[in-house]
N, C-alpha and C positions, 0 to 999 in steps of 0.2 A: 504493500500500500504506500502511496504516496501522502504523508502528513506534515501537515502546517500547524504553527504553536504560535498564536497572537499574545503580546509579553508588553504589558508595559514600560518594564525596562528590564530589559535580560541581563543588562551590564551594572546590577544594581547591588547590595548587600542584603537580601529580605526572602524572607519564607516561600514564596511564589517562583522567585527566580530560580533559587534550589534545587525545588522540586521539581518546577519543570528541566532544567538541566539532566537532574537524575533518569526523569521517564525520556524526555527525548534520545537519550545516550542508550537506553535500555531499548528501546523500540527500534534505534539504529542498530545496537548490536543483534538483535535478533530478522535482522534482514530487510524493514521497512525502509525508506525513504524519507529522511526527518530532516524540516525545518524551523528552526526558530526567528520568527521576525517581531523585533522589537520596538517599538514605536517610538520609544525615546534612545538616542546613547550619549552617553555625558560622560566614558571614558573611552581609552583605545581596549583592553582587554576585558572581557567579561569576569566578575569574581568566579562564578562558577564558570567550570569549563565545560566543553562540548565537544563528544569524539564521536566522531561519525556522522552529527548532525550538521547542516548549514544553518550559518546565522545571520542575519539580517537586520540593517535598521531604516528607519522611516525619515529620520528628523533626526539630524544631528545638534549636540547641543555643546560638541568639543570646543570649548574655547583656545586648547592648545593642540594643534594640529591636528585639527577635523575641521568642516565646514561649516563654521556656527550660523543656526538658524533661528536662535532662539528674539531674534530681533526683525523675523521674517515678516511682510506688509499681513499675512494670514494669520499672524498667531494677534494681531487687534482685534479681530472677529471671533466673536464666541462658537464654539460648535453647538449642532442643529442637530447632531445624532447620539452625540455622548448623553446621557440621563446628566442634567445640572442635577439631584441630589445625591449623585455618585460622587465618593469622597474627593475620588481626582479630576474632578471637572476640572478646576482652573486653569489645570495645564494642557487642558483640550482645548481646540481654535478651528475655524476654518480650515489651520493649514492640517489638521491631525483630519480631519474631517476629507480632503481631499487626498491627501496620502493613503488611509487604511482605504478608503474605498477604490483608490486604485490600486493597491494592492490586492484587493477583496476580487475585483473583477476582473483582473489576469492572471489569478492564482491558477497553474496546473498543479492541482490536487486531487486526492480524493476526498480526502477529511480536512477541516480545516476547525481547530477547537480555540476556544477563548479562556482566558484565564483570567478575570477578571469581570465583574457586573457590565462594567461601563464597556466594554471590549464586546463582552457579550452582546450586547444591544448592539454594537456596530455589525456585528455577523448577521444578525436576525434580520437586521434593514439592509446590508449592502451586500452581502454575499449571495452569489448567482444560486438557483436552486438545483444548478448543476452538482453543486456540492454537499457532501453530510455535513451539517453544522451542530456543532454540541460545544456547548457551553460549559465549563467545568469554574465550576463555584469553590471556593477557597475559603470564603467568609459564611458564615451561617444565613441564613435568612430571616432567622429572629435579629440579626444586629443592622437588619436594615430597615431603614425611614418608613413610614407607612407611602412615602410618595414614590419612593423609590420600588419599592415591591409593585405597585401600582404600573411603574414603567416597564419593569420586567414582566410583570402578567400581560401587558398591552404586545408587545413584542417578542416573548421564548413560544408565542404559538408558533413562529414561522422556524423555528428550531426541529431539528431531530432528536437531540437528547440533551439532558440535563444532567450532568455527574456532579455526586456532593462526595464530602470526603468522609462522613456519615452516614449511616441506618437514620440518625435519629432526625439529621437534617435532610434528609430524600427524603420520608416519612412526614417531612414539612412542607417541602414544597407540592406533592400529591395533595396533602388534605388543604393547605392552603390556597394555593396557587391556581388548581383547576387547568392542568394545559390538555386537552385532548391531543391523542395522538402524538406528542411527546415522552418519549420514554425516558424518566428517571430514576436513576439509579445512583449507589453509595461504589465508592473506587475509594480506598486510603490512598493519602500521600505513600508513597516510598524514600527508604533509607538506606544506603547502602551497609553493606557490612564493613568495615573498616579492620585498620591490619593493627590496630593499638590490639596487646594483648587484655582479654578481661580484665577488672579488678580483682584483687582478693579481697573485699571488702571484710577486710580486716584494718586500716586506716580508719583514726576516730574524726571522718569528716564526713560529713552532710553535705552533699551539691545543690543547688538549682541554677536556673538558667534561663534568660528571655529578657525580653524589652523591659526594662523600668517605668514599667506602663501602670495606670492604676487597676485596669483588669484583673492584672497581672498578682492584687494582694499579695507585695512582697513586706506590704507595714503586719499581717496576718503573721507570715513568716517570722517576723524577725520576734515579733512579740511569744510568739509558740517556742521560737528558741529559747527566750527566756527564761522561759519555764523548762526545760530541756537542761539549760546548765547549769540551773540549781540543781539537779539530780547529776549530772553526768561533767560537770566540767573541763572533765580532758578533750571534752569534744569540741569543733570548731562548726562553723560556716561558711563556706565556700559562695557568696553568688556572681554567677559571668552576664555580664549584658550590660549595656546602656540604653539611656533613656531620660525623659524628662521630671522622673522621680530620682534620681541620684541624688540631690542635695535633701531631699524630704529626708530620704531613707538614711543617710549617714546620720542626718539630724535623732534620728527615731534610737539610729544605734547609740550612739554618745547618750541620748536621754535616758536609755538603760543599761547605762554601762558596761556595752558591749564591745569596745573598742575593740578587747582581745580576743572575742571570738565569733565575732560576725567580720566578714572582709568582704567589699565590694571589690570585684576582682576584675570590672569594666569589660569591652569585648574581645575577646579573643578565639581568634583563627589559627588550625582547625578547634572545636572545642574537644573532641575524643576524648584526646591524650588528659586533657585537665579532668574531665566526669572520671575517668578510670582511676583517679587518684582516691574519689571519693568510695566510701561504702554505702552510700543510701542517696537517691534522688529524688526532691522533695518538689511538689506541684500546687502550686495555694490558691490559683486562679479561679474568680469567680464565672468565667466563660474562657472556655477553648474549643476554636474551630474544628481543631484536629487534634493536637498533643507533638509536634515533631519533638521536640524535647522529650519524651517520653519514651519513645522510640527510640531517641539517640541514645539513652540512658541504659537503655533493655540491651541495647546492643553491643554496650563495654560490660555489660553481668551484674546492671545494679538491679537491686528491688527497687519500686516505687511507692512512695507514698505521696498522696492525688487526693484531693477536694474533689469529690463525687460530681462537678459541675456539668450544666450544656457543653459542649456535646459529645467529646471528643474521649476522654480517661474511662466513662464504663466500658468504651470499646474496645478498649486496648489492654487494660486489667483486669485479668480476672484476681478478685480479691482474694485474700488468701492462699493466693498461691504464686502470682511474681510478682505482688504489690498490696498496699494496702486506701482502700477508699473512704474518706471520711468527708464529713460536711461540709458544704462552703462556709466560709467567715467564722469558723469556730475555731481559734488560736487552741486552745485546749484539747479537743479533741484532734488537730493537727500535732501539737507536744505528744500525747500520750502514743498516736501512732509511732511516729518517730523513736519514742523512749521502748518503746515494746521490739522495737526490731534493734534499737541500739542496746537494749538488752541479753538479746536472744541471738549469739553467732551461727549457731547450727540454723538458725531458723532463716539467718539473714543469707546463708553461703544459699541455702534448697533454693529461695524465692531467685537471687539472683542466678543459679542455674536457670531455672524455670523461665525467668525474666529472658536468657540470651537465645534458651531453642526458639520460642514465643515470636522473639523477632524477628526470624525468616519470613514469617509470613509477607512483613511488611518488603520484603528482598525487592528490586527493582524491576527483577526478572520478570518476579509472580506480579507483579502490579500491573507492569507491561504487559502481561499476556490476556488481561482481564480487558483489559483498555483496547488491546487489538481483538479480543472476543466479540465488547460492544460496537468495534469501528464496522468489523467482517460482515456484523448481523445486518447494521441499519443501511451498507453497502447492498448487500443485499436485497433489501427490501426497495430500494430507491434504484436498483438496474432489472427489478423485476423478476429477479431468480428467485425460485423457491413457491415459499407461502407467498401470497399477499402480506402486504408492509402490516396490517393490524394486529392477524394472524401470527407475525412473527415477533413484533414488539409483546403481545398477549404472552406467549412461547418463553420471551425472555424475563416477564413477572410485572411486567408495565398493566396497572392500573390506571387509567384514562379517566377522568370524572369530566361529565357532562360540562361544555363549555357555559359560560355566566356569561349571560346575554347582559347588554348596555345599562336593560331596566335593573337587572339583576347586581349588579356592579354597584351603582348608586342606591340599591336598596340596602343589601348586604356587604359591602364590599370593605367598607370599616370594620363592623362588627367581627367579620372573619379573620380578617389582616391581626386586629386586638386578641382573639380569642387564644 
């Protein structure tokens, strides 16, 4: 198969670019035709790399030895396609608005996927019907606008499929969304396995790891340690990431005098080799899309200990056996898990066994092959082989709910989006 990966910016440092790097790479190793075009580039190399795939950009924004366009007569004009309640409107314009659509309409492909809301919207309106279009959603659909879900319902009808990184969020957009004839379904993110040898989580250190975001409850974290090193002292804190709560959160630690065993550890690349040091990887988030962190964690042979949240940790732990799940925003019950597996060595070596088979699944390979399962079907269905296109989306577990007529919309269409 011939496939295209629309990328906000591929040459970026963020969760999306990653991952698609990983599956584009995996779908080229496995014989496809992979490309990645990026609608933004703002440096010469991408952070993540790309073996086998081509890469592409839209709109250069290199100020030092690329052809900057960021001062282009089209980017004064707002774009007409991009959803304005999509987080990255403002750096959409006319001019992004004539580039993807020209790319959209001399793409030789057979699939062409979006990764991103606002991206999405641009396939659903400009891309020929010559092609399978599926949109693969990153972010949840609870963490979007009621106006934005609105856009998105208005436009994934001309879509072929909808991949969430989720059960719980596919599960969402069926009973919310209403798309006939759109097949959605749940694909996880992939991780690769990495050549850092396991932990022996036997080191008295605690990980975590992510953006310094407030989602993110790392003031949860730190105040849960608290309570943790009144019991256990020899133990420390490890956290990797930046973000716009680092001054919060140093504040938090000083005001509990934790100077000596909480450490903001800022970002660093690769992070592997640092998780491996740790014996326990700790998750406090009050929402997560997916969990890559969790993943990455499973994959050096930590347990995890996870704040039960939307959407992403019941998926991927099973409790009591490579992790453990407790409440969101419960610092205490976050401590006590923690203190039970820092207690417990035999208990902590099982779960991290448990924790590193567990994460094959998420392997690039098997992700890849799931993804070229769904491309092969709705190919399928759109060149006429086979069943008919209903018959086959039905075959693959696609439940269709009855389209929501205009009156229907404006009667119900609040109520639903809230529900």
């Amino acid at each position: 198969m011939r496939i295209s990966f629309l990328v906000h910016n591929a040459y970026a440092v963020g969760g999306t670019a990653r991952t698609t790097a990983n599956l584009a790479n995996a779908l080229a190793m496995a014989g496809h035709e992979v490309e990645v075009v990026s609608v933004f580039r703002h440096r010469d190399d991408p952070h993540f790399g790309l073996a086998g795939a081509r890469l592409s950009h839209l709109v250069d924004l290199r100020r030092d030895g690329g052809r900057y366009e960021g001062d282009h007569p089209g980017t004064a004009r707002r774009s007409t396609v991009f959803p304005a309640a999509e987080h990255r409107y403002a750096q959409y314009s006319a001019l992004t608005d004539e580039r993807i659509g020209g790319y959209l309409a001399g793409l030789d492909a057979d699939v062409v996927v979006g990764t991103r809301a606002g991206l999405n919207v641009h396939i659903a309106r400009q891309a020929p019907a010559r092609l399978v279009r599926v949109a693969q959603e990153h972010l949840t659909l609870q963490s979007y606008s009621n106006r934005l879900r609105f856009a998105l319902r208005r436009h994934f009808t001309r879509l072929d499929a909808v991949t969430t990184t989720t059960g719980a969020d596919a599960a969402a957009y069926r009973r919310l969304m209403r798309l006939p004839g759109v097949h959605v379904s749940a694909i996880p993110n992939c991780v690769p396995a990495t050549p850092v040898p396991p932990s022996t989580v036997t080191a008295p250190v605690v990980v975590a790891a992510g953006r310094l975001a407030a989602v993110k409850r790392y003031d949860d974290l730190i105040r849960a340690f608290a309570l943790v090193r009144a019991q256990r002292p020899e133990w420390t804190l490890r956290l990797y990431g930046g973000g716009e709560r680092r001054a919060a959160l140093d504040d938090l630690i000083g005001e509990l005098g934790l100077r000596e065993h909480v450490r903001l550890m800022g970002v660093t690349t690769p992070l592997e080799p640092h998780l491996a040091e740790g014996s326990l990887l700790v998750v406090s988030s009050s929402m997560e899309s997916f969990g890559m962190t969790i993943v990455e964690g499973m994959r050096v042979g930590l347990p995890v200990v996870a704040t039960d949240c939307p959407h992403g940790p019941r998926e991927i732990i099973d409790h009591g056996v490579d992790g453990l799940l407790v409440p969101p925003r419960d610092p205490a019950a976050l401590a006590a898990a923690m203190l039970d597996l820092i207690g417990d060595g035999d208990r902590r070596q099982a779960m991290g066994r448990a924790a590193l088979a567990k994460a094959a699944r998420f392997d690039p390979a098997v992700v890849a092959d799931r993804h070229a399962a769904l491309f092969q079907r709705l190919l399928a269905a759109r060149r006429g082989r086979g069943r008919p296109r209903k018959a086959a989306l039905q075959a693959a577990g696609q439940l269709a709910g009855a389209a929501l007529t205009t009156l229907d919309l404006a009667k119900a269409g609040w109520r639903r989006l809230r529900a």
